[in-house]
C-alpha positions, 0 to 999 in steps of 0.5 A: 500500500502507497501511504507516504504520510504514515511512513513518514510519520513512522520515521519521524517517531522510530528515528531509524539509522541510516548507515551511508556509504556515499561520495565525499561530493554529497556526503554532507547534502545527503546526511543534513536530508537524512537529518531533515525528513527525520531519520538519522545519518552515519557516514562510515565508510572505513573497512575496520567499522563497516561491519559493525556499524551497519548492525546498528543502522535500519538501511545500508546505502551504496553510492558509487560517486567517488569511487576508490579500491579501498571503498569499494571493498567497504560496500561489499563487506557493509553489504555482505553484513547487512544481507546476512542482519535481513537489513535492506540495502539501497544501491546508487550506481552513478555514473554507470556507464560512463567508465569500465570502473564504474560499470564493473563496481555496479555489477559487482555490487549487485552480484555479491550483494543482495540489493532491495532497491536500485535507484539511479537516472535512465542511463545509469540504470539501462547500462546495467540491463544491457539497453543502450544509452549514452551517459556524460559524466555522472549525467543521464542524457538518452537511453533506448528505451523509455524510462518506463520500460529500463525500470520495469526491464531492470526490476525484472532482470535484476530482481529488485526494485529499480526506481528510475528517476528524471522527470517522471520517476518510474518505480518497478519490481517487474510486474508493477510499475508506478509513475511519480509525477511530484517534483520541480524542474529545479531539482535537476539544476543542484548537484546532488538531488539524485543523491539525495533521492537515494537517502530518502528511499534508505529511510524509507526503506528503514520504515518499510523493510517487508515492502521495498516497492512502496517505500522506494514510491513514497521515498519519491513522492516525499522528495518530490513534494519538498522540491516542488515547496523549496521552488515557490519563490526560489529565484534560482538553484542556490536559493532552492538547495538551502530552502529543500532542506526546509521543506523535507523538514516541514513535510506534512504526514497528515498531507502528503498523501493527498499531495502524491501524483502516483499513477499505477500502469 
């Protein structure tokens, strides 16, 4: 069931840890986001404490931004540990498709751990199913198919579930497929919102750990709202980054159901 409002207010009131292994360019947007919709952030990314500190938390999130050996080692191991705690773990394969590097992680980390939900842009995620798709950078730019189809295609090829983000964000596990129409074009103009999208869908897949589906939809409609609140008056992106913080924090449980623009195809 798609009910952002009650997650939302579950996470506000159980405070779950979200343990973070993310890049050093968003490691400080994704952690004050965390903090800002309600839920707690750690930021280890040591291989000597992964361990440990994924025990503690109520999600593992993965972001592959800024890569390094020593890191990536730290991923599988926290991943590893949290598979074998049943603890929900989040994966964020920027820039897929860019460089071997890259591509090679993404694969490895969803071949060595078991991941519940897979949240990236078109390109990022089409690389991974093996559809064709140009990405520049860390930045989506075409894929073969329609956003739609690379989620429901990687939901099923991969089986998790894969939350495609642009525009319209699309959320699938193969069989269901769900179009979230919220957000504000501003969302796209400020580094890290992709990654801050990632950190949403942790806490509430923290909340929500039996149905990653419905916590990957109401993480996007969550993030969404508060952009679309962060962008009244905003002159621009500078303004609109400080006000999101503002806005995940003064988000409504008792509203934002009424607020999502959810479409089940």
């Amino acid at each position: 069931m798609i009910e952002p409002g009650a997650t939302l207010a579950l996470i506000r009131q159980n405070k779950p840890l979200v343990h973070q292994i993310t890049n050093y360019v968003v490691m400080n947007e994704t952690a004050n986001a965390t903090l800002a919709l309600g839920a707690l952030p750690v930021m280890a990314h040591a291989r000597e404490e992964v361990q440990e500190m994924v025990a503690l938390a109520g999600c593992l999130v993965l972001n592959i931004g800024t890569l390094s050996r020593e890191w990536i080692e730290a991923m599988v191991l926290a991943g590893r540990a949290a598979n074998d705690r049943k603890i929900p773990v989040v994966l964020d394969p920027v820039g897929a498709g860019a460089t071997r590097y890259r591509s090679d992680t993404a694969r490895r980390l969803l071949g060595e751990v078991e991941i519940a939900v897979l949240r990236g842009n078109p390109a990022e995620i089409a690389s991974l199913v093996g559809v064709a798709a140009e990405i520049r950078g860390v930045e989506s730019i075409t894929a073969a198919l329609d956003p739609a189809e690379i989620a429901r295609a990687a939901g099923r090829k991969l089986g998790l579930v894969a939350s495609v983000t642009g525009p319209v964000d699309y959320v699938s596990d193969g069989a269901r497929l769900a179009a979230v129409s919220n957000g504000h074009p501003l969302l796209a103009t400020v580094t890290g919102t992709g990654c801050i999208s990632t950190a949403i869908t942790g806490c509430f897949l923290a909340a929500k750990p039996a149905d990653p589906f419905a916590a990957a939809v109401e993480a996007l409609v969550a993030m969404g709202v508060a952009g679309e609140d962060a962008a009244v008056g905003a002159p621009g992106p500078g303004t609109f980054h400080v006000r999101l913080y503002d806005a995940l924090a003064a988000l409504d449980p008792a509203t934002l159901d009424s607020r999502a623009k959810v479409e089940m195809k």
